[in-house]
C-alpha positions in Angstrom: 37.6 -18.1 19.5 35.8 -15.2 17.3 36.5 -14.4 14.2 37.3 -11.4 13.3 35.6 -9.2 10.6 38.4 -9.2 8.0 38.4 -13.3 8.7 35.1 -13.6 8.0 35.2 -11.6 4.9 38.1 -13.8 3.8 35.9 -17.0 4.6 33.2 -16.0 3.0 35.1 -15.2 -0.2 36.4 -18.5 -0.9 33.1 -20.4 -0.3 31.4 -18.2 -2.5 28.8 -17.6 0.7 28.1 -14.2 0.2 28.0 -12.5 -3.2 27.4 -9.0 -3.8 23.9 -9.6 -4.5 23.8 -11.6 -1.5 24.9 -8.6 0.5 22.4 -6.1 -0.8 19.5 -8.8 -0.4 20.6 -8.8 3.3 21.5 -5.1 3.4 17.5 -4.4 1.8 15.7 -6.6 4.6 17.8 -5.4 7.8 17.3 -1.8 7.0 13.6 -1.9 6.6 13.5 -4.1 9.5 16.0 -2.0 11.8 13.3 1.1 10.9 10.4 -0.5 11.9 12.0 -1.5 14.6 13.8 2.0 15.1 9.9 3.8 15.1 8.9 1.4 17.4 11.4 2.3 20.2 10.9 6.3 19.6 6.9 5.9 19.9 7.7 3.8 23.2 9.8 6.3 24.4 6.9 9.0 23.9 4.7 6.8 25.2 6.4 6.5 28.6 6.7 10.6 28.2 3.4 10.2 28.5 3.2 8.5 31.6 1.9 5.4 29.5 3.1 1.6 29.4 5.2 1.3 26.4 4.7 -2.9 27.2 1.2 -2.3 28.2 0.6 -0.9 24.3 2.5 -3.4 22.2 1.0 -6.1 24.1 -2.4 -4.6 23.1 -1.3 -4.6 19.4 -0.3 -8.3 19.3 -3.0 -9.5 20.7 -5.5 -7.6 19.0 -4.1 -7.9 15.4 -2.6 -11.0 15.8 -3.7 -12.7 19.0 -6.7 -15.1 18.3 -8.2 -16.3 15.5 -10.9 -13.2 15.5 -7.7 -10.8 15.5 -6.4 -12.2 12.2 -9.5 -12.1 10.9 -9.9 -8.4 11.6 -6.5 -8.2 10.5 -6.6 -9.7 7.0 -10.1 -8.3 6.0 -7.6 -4.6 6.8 -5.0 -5.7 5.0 -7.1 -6.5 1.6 -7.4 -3.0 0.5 -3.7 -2.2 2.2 -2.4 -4.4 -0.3 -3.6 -2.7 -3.8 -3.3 0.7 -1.9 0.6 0.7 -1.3 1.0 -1.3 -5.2 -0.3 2.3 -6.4 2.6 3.9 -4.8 4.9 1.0 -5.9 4.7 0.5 -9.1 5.2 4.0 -10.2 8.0 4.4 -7.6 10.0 1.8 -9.8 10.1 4.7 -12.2 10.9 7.3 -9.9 7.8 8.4 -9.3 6.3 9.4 -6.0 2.3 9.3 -6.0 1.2 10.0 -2.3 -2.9 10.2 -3.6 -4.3 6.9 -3.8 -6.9 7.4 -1.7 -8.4 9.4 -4.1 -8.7 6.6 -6.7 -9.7 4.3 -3.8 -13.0 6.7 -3.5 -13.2 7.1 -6.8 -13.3 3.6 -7.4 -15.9 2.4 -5.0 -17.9 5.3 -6.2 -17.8 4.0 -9.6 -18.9 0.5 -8.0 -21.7 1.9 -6.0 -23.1 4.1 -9.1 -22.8 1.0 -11.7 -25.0 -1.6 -9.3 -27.8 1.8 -8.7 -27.9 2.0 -12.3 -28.1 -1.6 -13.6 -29.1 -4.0 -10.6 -31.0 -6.3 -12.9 -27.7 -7.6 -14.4 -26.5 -11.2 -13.3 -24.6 -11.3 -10.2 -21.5 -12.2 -12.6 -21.5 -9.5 -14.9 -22.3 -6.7 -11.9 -19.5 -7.9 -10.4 -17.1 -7.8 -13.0 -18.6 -4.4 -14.2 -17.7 -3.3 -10.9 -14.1 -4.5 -10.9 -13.7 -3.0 -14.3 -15.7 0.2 -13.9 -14.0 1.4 -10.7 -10.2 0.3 -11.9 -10.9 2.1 -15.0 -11.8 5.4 -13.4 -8.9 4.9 -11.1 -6.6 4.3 -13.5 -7.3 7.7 -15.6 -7.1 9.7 -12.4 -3.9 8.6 -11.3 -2.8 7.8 -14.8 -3.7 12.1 -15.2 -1.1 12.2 -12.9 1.9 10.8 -14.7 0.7 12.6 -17.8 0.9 15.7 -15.9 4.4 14.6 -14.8 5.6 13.9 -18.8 3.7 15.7 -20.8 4.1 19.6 -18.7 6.5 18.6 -16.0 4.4 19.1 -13.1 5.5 17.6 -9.6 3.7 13.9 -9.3 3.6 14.2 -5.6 2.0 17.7 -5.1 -0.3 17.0 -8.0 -1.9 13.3 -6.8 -2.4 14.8 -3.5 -3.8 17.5 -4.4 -6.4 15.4 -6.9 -7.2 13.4 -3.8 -8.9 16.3 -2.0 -10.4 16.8 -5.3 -11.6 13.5 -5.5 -12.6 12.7 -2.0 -15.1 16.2 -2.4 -16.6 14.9 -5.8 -17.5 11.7 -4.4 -19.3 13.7 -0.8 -20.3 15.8 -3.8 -22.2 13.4 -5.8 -23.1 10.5 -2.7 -25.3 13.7 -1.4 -26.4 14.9 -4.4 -27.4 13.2 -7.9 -26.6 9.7 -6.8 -27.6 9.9 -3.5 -30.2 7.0 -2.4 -33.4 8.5 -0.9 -33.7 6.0 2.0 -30.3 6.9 3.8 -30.7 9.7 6.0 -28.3 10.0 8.3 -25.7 8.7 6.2 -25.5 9.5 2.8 -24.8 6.7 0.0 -25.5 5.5 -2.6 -28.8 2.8 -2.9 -27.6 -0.4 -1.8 -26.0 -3.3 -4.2 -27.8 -6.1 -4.7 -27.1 -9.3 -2.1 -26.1 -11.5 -5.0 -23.4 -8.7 -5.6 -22.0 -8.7 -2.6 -18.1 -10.3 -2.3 -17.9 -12.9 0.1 -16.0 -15.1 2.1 -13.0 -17.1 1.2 -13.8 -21.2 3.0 -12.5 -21.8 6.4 -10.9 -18.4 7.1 -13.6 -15.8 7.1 -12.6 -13.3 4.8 -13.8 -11.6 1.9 -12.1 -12.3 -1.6 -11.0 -9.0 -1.7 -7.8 -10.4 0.3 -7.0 -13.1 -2.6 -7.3 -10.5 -5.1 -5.3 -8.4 -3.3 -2.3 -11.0 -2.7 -2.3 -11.8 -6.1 -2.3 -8.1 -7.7 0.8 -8.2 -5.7 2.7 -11.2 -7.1 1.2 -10.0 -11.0 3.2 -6.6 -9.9 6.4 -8.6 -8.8 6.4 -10.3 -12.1 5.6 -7.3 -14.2 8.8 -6.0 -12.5 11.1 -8.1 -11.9 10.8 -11.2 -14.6 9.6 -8.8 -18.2 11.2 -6.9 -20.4 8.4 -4.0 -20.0 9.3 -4.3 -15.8 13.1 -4.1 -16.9 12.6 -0.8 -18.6 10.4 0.4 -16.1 13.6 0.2 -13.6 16.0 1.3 -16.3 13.8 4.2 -16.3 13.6 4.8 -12.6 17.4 4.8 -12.8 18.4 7.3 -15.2 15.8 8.8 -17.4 17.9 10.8 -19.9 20.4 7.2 -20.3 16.6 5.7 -20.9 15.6 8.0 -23.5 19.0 7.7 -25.6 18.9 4.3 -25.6 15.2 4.4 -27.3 12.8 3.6 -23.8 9.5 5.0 -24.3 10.2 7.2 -20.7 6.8 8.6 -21.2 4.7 5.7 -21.8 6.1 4.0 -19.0 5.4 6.6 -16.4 1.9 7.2 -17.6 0.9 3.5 -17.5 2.7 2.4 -14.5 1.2 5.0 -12.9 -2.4 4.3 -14.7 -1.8 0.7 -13.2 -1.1 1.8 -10.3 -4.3 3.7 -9.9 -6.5 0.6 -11.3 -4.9 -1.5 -8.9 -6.4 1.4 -6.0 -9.6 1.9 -7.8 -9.8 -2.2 -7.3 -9.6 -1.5 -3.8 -12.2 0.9 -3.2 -14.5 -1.7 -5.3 -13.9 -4.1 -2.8 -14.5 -2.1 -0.1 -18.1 -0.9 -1.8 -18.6 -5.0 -2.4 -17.6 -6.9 0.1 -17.5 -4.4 3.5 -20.0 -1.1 3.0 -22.6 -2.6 0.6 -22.7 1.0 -1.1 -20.8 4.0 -1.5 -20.5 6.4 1.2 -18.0 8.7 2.4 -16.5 5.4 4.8 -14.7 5.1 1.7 -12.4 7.9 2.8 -10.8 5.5 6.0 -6.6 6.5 4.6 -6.0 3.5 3.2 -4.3 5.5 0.5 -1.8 7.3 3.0 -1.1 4.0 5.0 -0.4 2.3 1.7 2.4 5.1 1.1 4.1 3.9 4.1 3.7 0.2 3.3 5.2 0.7 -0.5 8.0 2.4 1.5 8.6 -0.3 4.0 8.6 -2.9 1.3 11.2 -1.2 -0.8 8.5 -1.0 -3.7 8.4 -4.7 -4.1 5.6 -6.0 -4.8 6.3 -9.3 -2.2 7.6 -7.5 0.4 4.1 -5.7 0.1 2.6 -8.5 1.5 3.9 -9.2 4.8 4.4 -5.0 5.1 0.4 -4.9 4.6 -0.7 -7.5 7.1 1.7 -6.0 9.6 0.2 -2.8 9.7 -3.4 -4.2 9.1 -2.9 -5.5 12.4 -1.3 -2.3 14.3 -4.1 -0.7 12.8 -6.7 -3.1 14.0 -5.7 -2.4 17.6 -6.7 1.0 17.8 -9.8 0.4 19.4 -8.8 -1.8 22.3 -5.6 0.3 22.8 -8.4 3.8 23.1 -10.6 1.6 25.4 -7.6 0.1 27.9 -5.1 3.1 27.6 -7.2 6.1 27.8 -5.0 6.7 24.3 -6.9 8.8 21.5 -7.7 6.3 18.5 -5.1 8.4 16.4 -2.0 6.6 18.3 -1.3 4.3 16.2 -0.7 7.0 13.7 1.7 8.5 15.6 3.6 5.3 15.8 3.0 4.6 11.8 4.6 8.4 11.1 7.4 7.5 13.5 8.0 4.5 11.7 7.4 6.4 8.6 10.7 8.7 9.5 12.9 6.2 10.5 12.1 4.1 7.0 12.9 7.4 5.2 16.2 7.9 7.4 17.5 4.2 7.0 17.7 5.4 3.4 20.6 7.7 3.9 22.5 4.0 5.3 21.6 2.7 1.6 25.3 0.9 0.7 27.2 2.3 3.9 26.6 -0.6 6.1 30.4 -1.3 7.4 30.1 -5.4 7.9 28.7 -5.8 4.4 30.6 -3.1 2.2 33.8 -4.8 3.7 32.8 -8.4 3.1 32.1 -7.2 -0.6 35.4 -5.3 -0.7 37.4 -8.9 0.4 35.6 -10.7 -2.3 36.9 -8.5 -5.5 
């Protein structure tokens, strides 16, 4: 015999099963889930539109992103930039803030890379590399950091200005990789001169991919704990909630948003390091591949937790990674897959509006008080 709702509700108020807390834990991972999920069904449903296999297509995506041991591979090496993309959407988001142009810290940053190891290859491998790191997170971090000054200091609109600073930023890097830094011996594909081999990022034992990935998994679990288990993380959500009830109880609103958002952009400028390091070997304009606009959609999926960014990151490293197979098998352009991610994008930003209004768990809350 079923129980009924009100039953249950009763049930799980004596034991105790099911707090309030519970609920919304349950309530935040079934209506990220239920989107993906919800994207996944509209793209099929275009697909067969299309005349296409809808089974045919996600069975090209498992087993290209997560099929063999090559797929994760291919999968994980995508996901190490994905990672420290979507954390510069995150991390300011726990503020309120919506920065949509990490790709042009990304650039930025593996510009700074490529220009540091063209200046100064005589360095020790060690040093380079940590100039690297701390050349190409520093310039990300003032040009997304610009952004939440922007946003305190004269009030202009976070999202409008990062994107816009991204086109700037992607054109100064084209800019200066044909130009003053470009390396004489690449002619049909600018860049700058080559780094070093000692220089190069490499592999992590037994798994085949670059270090980038470790970096990347733990910039995410740093984020989680700056967030969730500090005082400074505390204020940054106290903040996000209600910035006038922040600013009369003493919160330094301003700071916040300007470093969160500076962290945010070091953590992107990281990535396009990597990318120079331990993929392209020098900056050229590959740099520009949208790992900043994917990462948007990741920080959304994720809820802005830095965790949740994890498993978010490898799951669209490995739709991503399918592209080719599903252009060669399907007769698809290689832009599918972003149909499906701005499907999936929509339903994400839908399943917002269901926020608290999920019958089952609002009534097993309401049996408990």
């Amino acid at each position: 015999m079923s129980l009924q709702v009100d039953q249950v509700a009763s049930l799980y108020g004596r034991t105790g099963f099911l707090t309030e807390a519970g609920a919304r834990r349950i309530e935040a991972a079934l209506l990220p889930l239920a989107a993906v999920l919800a994207g996944m069904v509209a793209f099929a449903v275009f697909l067969a539109l299309l005349g296409k296999s809808p089974a045919e297509f996600y069975g090209l995506v498992l087993k290209a992103g997560f099929g063999t041991a090559f797929s994760w591979t291919n999968t994980l090496t995508r996901a190490a930039p994905l990672l420290l993309a979507a954390l510069c959407v995150a991390l300011p988001a726990r503020l309120g803030l919506v920065i949509i142009g990490g790709e042009g810290a990304i650039v930025l940053g593996g510009l700074a890379a490529g220009v540091v190891a063209m200046l100064m290859p005589g360095l020790p491998a060690v040093i380079g590399i940590a100039l690297m790191a701390v050349s190409g997170m520093t310039i990300g971090a003032l040009w997304i950091g610009t952004v939440g000054a922007l946003r305190y200091l004269r009030g202009v609109n976070e999202t409008i200005s990062s994107l816009l600073m991204a086109y700037i930023a992607i054109a100064l890097m084209n800019h200066l990789i044909e130009g003053p830094f470009r390396d004489p011996a690449s002619l049909n594909k600018p860049s700058t001169a080559p780094l070093p081999d000692a220089w190069r990022i490499g592999e992590m034992p037994g798994i085949g991919v670059h270090w980038g990935l470790a970096f990347g998994i733990l910039a995410c679990i740093l984020a989680w704990i700056l967030i969730e288990r500090t005082t400074i993380g505390f204020a940054a959500r106290i903040v996000g909630g209600n910035v006038r009830a922040a600013e009369i109880q003493g919160l330094p609103a301003g700071t916040l948003a300007i470093g969160f958002t500076a962290l945010g952009g070091a953590f992107a400028g990281l990535a396009g390091m990597i990318e120079v390091a331990a993929i392209h070997g020098s900056a050229n304009a590959s740099l520009a591949a949208g790992y900043g606009y994917t990462g948007i959609l990741i920080a959304f999926l994720a809820r802005h937790n830095g965790l949740a960014v994890i498993p978010a990151a490898i799951l669209f490293a490995g739709i991503e990674a399918s592209s080719g197979l599903i252009q060669r098998r399907m007769d698809l352009p290689d832009a599918a897959v972003l149909v499906l991610e701005g499907m999936v994008f929509i339903a994400i930003l839908l399943s917002d509006t269901l926020q608290g209004r999920i019958r089952f768990l609002a009534l097993l809350e309401r049996r408990q008080k």
